[in-house]
Backbone bond lengths (Angstrom), bond angles and torsions (degrees), N, CA, C in turn:
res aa  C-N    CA-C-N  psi(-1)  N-CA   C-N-CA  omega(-1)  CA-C   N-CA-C  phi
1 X - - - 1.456 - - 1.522 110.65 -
2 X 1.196 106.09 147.10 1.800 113.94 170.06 1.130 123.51 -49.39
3 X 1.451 138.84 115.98 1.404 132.20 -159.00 1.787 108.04 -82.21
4 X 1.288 83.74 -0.16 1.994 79.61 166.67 1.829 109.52 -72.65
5 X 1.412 98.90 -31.91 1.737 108.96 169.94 1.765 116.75 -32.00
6 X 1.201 109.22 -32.64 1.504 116.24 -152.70 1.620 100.07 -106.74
7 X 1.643 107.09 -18.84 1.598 88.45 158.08 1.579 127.36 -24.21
8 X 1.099 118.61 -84.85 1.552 113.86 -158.54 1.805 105.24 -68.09
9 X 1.333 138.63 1.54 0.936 115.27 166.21 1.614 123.47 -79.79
10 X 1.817 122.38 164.82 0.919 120.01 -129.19 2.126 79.65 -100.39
11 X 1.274 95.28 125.10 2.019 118.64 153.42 1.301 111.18 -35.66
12 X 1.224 106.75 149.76 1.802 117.08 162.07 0.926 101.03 -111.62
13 X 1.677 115.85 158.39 1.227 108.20 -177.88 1.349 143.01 -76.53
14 X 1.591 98.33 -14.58 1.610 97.06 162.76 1.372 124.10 -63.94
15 X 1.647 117.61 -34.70 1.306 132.09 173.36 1.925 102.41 -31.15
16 X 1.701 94.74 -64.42 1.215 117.44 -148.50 1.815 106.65 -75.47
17 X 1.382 112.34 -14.12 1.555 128.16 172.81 1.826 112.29 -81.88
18 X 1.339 87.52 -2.32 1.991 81.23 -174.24 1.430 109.96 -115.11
19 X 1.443 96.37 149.42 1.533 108.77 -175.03 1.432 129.84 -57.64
20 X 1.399 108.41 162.98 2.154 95.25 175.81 1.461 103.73 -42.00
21 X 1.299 119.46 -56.90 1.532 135.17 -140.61 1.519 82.48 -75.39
22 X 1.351 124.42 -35.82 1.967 106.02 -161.06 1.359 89.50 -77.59
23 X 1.407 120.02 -59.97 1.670 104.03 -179.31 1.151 118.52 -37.51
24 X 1.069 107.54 -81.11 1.957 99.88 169.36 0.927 100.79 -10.70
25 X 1.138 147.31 -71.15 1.695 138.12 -138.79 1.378 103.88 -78.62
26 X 1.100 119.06 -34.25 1.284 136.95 156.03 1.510 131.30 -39.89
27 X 1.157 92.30 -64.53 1.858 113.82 177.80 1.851 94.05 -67.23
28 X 0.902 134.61 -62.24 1.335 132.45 153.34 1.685 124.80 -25.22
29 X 1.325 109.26 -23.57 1.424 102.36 170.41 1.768 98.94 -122.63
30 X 1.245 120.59 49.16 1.789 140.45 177.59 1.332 94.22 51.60
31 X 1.095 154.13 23.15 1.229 136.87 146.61 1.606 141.66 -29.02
32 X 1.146 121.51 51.38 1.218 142.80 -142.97 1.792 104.47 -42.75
33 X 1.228 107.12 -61.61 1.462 131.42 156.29 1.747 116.92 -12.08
34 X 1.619 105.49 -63.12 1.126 115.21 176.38 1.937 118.18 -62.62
35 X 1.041 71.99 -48.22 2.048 89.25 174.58 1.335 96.93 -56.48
36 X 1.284 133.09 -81.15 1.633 128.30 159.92 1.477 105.29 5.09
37 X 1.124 105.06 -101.18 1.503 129.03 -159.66 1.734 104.21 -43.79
38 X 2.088 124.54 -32.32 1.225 117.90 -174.14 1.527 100.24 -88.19
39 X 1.300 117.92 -0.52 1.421 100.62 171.54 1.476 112.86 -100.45
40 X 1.090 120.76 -24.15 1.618 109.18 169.19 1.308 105.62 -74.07
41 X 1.219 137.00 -7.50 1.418 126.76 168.32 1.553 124.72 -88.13
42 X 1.489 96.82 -5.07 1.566 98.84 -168.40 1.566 105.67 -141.30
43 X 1.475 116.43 6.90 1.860 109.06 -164.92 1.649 82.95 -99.06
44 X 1.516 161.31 -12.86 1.354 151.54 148.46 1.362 84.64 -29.55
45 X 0.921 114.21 -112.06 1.652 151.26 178.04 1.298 94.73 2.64
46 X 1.177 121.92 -79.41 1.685 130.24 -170.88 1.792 113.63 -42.85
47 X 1.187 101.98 -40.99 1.161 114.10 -165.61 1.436 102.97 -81.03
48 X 1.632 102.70 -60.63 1.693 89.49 177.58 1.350 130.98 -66.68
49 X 1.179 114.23 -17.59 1.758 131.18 142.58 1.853 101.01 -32.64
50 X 0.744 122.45 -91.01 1.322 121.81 -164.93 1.440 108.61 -58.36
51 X 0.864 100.70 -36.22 2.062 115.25 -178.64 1.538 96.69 -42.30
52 X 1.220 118.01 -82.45 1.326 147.85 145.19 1.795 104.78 11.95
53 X 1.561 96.83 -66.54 1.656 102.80 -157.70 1.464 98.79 -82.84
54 X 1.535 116.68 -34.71 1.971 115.59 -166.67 1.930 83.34 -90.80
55 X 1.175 141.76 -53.82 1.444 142.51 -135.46 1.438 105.80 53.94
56 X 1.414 111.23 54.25 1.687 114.85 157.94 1.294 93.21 -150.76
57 X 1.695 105.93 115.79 1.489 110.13 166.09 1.455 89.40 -62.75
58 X 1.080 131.63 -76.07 1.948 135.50 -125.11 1.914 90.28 -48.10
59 X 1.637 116.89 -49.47 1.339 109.73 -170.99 1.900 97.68 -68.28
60 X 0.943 109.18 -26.90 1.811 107.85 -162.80 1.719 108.27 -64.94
61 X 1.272 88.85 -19.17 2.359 90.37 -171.97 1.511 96.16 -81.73
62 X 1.734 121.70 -45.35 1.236 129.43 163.86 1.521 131.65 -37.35
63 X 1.762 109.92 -44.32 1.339 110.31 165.48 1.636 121.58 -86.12
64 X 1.330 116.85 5.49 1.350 113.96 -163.47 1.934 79.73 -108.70
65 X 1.121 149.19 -50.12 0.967 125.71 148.18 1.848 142.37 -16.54
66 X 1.151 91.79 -40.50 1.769 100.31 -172.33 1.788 86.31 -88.98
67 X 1.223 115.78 -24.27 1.560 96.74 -171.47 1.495 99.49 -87.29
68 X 1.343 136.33 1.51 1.602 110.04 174.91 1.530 79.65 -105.77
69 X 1.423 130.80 -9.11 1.284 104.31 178.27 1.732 116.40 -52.79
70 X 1.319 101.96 -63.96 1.470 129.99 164.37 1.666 107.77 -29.06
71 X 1.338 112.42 -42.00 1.730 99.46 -167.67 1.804 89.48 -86.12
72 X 1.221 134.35 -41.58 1.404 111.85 168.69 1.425 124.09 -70.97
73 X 1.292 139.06 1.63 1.196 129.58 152.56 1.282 127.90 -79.14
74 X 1.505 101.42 -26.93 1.159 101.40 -174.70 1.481 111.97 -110.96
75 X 1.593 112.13 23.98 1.932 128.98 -165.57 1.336 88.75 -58.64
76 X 1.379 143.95 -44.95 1.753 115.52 -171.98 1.521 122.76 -97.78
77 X 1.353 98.18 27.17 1.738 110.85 162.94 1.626 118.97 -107.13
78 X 1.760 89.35 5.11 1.932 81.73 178.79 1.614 100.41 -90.62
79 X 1.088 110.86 163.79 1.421 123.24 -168.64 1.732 112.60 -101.76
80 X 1.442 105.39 106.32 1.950 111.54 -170.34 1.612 81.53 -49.37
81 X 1.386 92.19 148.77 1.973 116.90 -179.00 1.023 133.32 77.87
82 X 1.556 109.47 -11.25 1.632 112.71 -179.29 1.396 108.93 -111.47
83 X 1.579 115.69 125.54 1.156 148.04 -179.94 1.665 104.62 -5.08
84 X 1.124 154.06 129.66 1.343 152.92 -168.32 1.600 107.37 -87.99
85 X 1.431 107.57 -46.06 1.269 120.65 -179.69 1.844 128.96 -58.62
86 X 1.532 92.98 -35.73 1.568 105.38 177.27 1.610 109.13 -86.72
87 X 1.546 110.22 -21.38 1.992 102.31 171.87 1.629 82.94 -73.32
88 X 1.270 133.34 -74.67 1.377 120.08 -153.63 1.695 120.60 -48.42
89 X 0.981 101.53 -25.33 1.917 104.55 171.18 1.233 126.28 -83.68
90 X 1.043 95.24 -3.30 1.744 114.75 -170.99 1.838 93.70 -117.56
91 X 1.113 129.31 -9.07 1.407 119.97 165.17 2.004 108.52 -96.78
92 X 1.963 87.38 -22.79 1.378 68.06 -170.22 1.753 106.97 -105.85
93 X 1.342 110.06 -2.40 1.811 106.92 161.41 1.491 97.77 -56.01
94 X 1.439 124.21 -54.54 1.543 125.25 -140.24 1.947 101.40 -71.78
95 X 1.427 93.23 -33.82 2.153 81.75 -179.54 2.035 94.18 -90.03
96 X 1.170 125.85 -23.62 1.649 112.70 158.54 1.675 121.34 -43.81
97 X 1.074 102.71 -41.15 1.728 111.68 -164.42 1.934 96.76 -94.54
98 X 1.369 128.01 -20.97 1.496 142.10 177.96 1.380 101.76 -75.99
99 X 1.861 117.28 -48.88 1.343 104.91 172.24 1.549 108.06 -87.53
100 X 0.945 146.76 29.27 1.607 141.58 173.95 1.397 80.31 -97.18
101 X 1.242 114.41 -72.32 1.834 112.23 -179.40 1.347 139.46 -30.46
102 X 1.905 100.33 -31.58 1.425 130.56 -165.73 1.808 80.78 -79.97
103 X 1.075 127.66 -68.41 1.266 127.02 -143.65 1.620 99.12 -85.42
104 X 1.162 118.10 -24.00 1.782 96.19 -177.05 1.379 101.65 -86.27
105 X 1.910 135.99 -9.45 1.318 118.99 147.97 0.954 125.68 -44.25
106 X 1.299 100.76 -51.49 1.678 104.93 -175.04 1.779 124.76 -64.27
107 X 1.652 105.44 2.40 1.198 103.79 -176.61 1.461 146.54 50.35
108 X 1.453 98.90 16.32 1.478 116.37 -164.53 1.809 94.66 -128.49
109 X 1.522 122.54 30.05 1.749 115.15 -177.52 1.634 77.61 -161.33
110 X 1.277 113.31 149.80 1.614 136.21 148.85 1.345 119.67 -46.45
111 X 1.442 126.17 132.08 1.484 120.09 171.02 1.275 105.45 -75.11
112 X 1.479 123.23 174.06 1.691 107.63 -171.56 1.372 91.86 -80.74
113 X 1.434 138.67 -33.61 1.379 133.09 -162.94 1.570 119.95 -75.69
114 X 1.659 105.79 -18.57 1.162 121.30 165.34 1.604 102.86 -78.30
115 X 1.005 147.48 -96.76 1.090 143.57 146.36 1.352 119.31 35.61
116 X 1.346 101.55 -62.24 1.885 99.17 169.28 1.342 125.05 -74.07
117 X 1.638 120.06 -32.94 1.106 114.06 147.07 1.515 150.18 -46.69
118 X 1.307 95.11 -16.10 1.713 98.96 -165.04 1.686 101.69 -119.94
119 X 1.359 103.62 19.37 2.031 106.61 -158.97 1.501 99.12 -60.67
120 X 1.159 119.65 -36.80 1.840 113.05 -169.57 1.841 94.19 -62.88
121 X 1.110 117.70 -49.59 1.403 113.37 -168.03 1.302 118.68 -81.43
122 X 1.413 133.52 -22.66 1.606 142.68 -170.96 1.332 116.82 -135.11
123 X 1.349 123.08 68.90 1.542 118.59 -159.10 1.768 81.56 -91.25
124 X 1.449 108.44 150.20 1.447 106.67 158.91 1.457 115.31 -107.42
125 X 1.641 122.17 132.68 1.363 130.11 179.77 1.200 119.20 -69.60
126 X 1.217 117.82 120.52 1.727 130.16 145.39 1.612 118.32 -18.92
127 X 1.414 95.67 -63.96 1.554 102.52 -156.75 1.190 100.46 -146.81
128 X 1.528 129.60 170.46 1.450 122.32 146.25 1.403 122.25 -98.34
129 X 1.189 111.68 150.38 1.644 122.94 -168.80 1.733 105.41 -34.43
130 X 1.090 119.14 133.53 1.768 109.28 170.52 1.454 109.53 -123.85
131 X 1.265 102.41 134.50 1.774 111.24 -173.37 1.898 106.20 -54.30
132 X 1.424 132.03 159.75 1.301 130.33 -146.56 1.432 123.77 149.93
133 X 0.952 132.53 167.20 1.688 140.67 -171.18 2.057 79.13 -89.77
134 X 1.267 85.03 150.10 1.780 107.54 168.97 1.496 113.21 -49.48
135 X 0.839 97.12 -70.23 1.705 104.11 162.46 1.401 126.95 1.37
136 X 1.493 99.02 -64.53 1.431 128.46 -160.62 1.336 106.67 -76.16
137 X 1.923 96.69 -65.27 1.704 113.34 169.30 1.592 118.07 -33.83
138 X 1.691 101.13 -42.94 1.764 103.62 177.92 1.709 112.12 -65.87
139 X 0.966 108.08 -25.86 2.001 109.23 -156.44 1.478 87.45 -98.16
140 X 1.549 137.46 -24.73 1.406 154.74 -178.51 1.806 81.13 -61.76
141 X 1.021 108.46 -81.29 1.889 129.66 -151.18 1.512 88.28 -65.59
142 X 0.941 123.05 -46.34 1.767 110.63 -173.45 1.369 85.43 -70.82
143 X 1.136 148.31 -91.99 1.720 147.11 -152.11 1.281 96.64 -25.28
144 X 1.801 127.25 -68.21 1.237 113.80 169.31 1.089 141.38 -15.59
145 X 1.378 103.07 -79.10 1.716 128.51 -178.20 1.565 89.82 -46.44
146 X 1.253 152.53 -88.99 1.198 159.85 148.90 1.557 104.93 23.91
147 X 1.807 107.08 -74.75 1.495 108.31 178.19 1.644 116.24 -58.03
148 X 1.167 125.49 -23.71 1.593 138.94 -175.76 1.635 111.75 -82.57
149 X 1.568 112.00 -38.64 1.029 110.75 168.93 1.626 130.41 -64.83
150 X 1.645 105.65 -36.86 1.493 123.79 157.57 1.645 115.21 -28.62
151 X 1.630 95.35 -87.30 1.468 134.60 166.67 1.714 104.40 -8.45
152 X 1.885 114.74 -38.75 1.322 114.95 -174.97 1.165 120.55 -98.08
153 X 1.629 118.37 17.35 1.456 119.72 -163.65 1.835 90.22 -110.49
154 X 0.976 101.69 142.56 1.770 118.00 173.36 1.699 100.16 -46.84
155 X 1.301 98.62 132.61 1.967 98.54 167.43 1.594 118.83 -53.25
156 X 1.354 121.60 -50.02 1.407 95.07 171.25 1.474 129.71 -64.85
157 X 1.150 125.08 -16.62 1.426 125.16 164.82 1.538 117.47 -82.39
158 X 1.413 108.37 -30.79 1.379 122.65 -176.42 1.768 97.47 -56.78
159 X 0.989 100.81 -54.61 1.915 126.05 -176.75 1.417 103.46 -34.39
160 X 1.677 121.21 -71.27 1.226 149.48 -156.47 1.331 104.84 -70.37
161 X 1.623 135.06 -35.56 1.110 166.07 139.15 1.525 104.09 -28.68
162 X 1.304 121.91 -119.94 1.498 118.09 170.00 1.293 119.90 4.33
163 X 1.746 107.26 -61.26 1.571 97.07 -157.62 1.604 95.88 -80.28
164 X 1.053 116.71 -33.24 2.100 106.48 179.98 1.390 108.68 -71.49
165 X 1.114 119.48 -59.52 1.758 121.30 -163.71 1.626 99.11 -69.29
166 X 1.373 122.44 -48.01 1.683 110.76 -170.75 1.387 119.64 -105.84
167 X 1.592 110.73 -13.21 1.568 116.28 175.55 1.097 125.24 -104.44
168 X 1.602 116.69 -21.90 1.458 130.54 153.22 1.568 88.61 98.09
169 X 1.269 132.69 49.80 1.715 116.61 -173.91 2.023 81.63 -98.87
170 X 1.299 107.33 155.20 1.367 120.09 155.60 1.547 114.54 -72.10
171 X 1.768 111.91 142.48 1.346 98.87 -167.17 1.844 113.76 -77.30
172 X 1.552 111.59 25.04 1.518 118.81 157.26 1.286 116.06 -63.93
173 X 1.541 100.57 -54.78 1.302 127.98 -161.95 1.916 102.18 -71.00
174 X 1.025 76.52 -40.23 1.839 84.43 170.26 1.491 112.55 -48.12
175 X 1.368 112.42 -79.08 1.186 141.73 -153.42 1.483 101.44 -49.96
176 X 2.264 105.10 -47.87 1.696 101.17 151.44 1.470 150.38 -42.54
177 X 1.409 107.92 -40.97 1.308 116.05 159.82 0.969 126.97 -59.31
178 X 1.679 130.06 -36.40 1.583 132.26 -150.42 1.756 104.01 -107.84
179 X 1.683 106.95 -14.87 1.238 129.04 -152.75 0.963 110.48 35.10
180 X 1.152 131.93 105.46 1.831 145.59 179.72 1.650 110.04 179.36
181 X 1.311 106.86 147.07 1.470 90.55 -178.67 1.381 115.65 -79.05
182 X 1.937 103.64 -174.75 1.287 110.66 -149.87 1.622 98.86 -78.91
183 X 1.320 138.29 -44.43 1.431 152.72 147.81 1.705 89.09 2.24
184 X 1.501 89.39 -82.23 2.184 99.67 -163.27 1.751 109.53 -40.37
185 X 0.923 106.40 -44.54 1.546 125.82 -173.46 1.302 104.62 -61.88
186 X 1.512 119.91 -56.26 1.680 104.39 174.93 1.297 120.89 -81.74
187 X 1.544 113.09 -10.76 1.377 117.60 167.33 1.987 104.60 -64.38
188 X 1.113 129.98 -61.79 1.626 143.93 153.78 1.044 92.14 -15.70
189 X 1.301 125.42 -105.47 1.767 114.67 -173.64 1.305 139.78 -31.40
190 X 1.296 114.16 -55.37 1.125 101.69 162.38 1.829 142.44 -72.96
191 X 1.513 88.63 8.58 1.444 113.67 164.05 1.382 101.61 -63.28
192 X 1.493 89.04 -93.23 1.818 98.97 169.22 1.080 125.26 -19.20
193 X 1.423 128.59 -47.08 1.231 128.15 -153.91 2.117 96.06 -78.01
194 X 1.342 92.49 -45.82 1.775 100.13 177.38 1.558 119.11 -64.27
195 X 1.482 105.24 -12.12 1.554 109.21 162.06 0.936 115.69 -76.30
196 X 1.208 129.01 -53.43 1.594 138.88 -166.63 1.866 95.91 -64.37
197 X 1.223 116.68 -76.20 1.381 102.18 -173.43 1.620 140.59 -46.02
198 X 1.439 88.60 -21.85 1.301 103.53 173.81 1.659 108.56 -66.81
199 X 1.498 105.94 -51.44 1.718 119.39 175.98 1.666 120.14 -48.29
200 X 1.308 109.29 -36.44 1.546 127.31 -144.65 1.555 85.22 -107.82
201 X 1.644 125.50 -38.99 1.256 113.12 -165.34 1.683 132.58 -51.40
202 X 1.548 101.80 -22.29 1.232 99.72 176.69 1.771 117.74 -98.21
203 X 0.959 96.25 6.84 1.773 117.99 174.50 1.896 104.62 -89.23
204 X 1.329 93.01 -32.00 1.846 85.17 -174.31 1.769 103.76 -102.97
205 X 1.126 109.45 -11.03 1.432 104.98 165.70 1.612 107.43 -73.29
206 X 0.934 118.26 -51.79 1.487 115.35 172.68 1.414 126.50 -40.81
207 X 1.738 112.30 -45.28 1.054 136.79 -159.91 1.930 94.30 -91.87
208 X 1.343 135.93 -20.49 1.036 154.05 171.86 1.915 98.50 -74.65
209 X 1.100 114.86 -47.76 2.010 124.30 -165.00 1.216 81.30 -79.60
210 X 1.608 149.60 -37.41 1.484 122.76 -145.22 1.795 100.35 -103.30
């Protein structure tokens, strides 16, 4: 059986006391168990990583799958000592940014650069509205607006973005994933970051009047 199967069964505790990197070392010697245990620690993450970069969960659970597929096929090409977390973001930016590619061949999805151009007329939705106290509906519609504002930033900035502001990588750790130096990377962010405010600014003035 597929060792993604064994996710939800229950860890021992030594399992559950060892680091990304020891599993790895592990999952590298077929340790099925260990592979288990690094994907419930890391398929949130992966997924909303990609969630993030396409703004389609339904395709994003699909690619966060093929990427632990990929880290067990490819478990004796990771390198003992190097960070576990930055090979896995870096397998799973690289099929995020493959399907951005996949779909603007296909001519049937927005390029991100198109996309920023056309935002007053083609916003893409988060979610659909869900019935609720006002409250909710408001913190619902801001999260949106938020995910839409993302959605309009170019993928390489979009990229650089995600992994600092929502994944917490250091911009070292960045610079590993994206391969580019560390300079480009904070230059990227703070790209992004001047897109977004510019986008969002008239959303938080509002949200400031009410």
């Amino acid at each position: 059986r597929s060792p993604l199967a064994l996710e939800k069964e229950p860890q021992s505790p030594q399992i559950l006391s060892l680091s990304d990197e020891d599993l790895m070392a592990r999952v590298a010697e077929d340790d099925e168990r260990a592979f288990s245990e690094l994907v419930g620690r890391f398929k949130g993450r992966v997924t909303n990583l990609i969630s993030r970069v396409l703004n389609d969960r339904e395709s994003s659970d699909d690619l966060a799958q093929e990427v632990f597929v990929r880290v067990f096929v490819h478990r004796r090409n990771y390198r003992t000592g190097s960070k576990f977390s930055t090979w896995v973001f870096t397998i799973a930016a690289n099929l995020a940014k493959n399907e951005i590619r996949r779909r603007v061949r296909r001519r049937n999805w927005f390029s991100l650069d198109a996309l920023t151009e056309v935002f007053s007329d083609s916003i893409i939705q988060l979610a659909d509205p869900t019935e609720g106290s006002e409250q909710v509906l408001e913190r619902e519609q801001l999260q949106g607006a938020v995910g839409e504002a993302i959605a309009t930033v170019p993928e390489k900035y979009r990229l650089a973005l995600v992994l600092r502001d929502i994944e917490g990588l250091s911009y070292e750790e960045i610079a590993e994933v994206l391969g580019v130096p560390g300079g480009t990377v904070r230059s990227r962010i703070n790209r992004a970051r001047s897109m977004l405010k510019r986008k969002l600014q008239p959303l938080l003035r509002k949200q400031e009047a009410t």
